[in-house]
N, C-alpha and C positions, 0 to 999 in steps of 0.2 A: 413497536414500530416494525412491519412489514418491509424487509428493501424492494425497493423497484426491480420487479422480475429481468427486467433487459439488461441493467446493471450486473446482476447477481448471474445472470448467463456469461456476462461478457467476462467476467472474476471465472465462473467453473471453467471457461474455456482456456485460461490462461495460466498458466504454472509459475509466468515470472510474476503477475499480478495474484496467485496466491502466497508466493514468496513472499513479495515487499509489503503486501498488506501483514502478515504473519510477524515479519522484522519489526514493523513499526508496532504493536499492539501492547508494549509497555511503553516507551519512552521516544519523543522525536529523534530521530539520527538523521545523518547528514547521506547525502548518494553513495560519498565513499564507504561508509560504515554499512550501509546497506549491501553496498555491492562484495564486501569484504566479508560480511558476514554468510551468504548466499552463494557463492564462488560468484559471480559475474560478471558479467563485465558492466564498467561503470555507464557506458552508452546504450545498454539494454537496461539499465534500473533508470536513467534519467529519462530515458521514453513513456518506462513503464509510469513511472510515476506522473509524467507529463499526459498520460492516457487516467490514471487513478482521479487526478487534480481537475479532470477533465468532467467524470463522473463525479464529483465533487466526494471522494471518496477521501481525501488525501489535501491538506493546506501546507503551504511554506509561510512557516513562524517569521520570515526574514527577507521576504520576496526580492527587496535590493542590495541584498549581499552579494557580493560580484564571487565569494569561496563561501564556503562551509552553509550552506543555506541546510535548513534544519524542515525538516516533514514530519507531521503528525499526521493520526488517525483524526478525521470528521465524526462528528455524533453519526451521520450517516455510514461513513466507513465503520467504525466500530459495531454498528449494528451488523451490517455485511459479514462483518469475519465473526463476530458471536452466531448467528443462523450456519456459517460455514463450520464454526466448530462444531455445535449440535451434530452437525449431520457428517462429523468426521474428518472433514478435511486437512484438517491440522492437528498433531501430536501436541501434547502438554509440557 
């Protein structure tokens, strides 16, 4: 599966949204684990993800969890960050 070219521009153009895709690419974490792991700050990973989730790149396993709401990679996301890897974007 080929990702949608506008998608995959909108991922190269963005370092936080290569980040949390990157974070997420083993197991769902929560915005804090995310933001903790990345240095950042928690209101720039809950955007980013809010922009990822948007691109359907990104689901929350728990959508009415008022804390801890949990994010995982999309079969679509997953495909995005495997073509990103190929071509380097991320270290192993």
């Amino acid at each position: 599966m080929h990702p949608d070219w506008d998608v995959y521009g909108k991922i190269v153009a963005s370092e936080y949204r290569q980040q949390v895709l990157d974070c997420l690419r083993k197991h769902p974490k929560t915005p804090t684990q995310i933001a903790d792991e990345i240095k950042k700050h928690q209101s720039h990973v809950s955007k980013t993800l809010q922009e990822l989730s948007d691109f359907n790149l990104v689901r929350c396993l728990n959508p009415d969890a008022k804390k801890g709401r949990l994010y995982q990679l999309t079969e679509r996301g997953e495909s995005v960050y495997l073509r990103l890897k190929r071509e380097g974007y991320f270290d192993d």
